[in-house]
N, C-alpha and C positions, 0 to 999 in steps of 0.2 A: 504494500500500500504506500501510496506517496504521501508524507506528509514536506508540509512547506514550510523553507528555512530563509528568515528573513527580517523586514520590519514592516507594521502593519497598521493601520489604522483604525480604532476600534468605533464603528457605527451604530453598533446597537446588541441588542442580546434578545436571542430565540427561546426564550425562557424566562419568565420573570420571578422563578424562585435563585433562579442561577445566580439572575441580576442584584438580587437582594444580600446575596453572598460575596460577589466578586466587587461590588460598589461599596462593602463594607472594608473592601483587603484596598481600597482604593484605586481601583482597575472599573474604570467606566469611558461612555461614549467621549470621543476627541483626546483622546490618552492613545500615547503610540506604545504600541508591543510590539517587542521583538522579540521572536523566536528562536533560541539558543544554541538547543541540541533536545533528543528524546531521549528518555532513558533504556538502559541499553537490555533489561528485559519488557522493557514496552508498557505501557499504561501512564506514564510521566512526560511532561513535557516541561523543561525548563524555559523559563520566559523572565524576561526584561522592561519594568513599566515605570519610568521616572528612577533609575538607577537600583531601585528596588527586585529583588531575582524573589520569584514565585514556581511552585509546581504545581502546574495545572493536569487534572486529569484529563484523558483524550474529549471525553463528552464535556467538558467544560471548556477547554480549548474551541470545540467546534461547537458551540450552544453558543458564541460571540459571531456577531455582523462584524469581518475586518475585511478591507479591503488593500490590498497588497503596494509599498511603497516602493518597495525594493527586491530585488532578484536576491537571494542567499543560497538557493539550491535545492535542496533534497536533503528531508533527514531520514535516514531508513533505518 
């Protein structure tokens, strides 16, 4: 599966129990993530939001509207 390595624009969130979580860790819309690396038996993504380093779960990761600022690659 490809997940994408980069930096990102956060537009909004497909969940609003998600939202009530992640807006609490201070990770909300017009805040840039950047996506780090995955962890290397999978289910972790390390991410970067105002110098701040979080581990997000894959469904939390993908439960955010981002829209892509920059090319970083592939983390597999």
């Amino acid at each position: 599966m490809y997940y994408p390595k980069g930096k990102f624009l956060i537009l909004g969130f497909k969940d609003p129990f998600l939202a009530a979580r992640l807006i609490a860790l201070g990770i909300y819309p017009g805040k840039e993530l950047e996506i780090k690396r995955k962890a290397l038996l999978g289910g972790a993504f390390y991410v970067e939001v105002d110098c701040c380093h979080f581990a997000l779960r894959e469904d939390e990761l993908f439960g955010l509207e981002l829209k892509q600022l920059t090319d970083g690659g592939a983390v597999v």
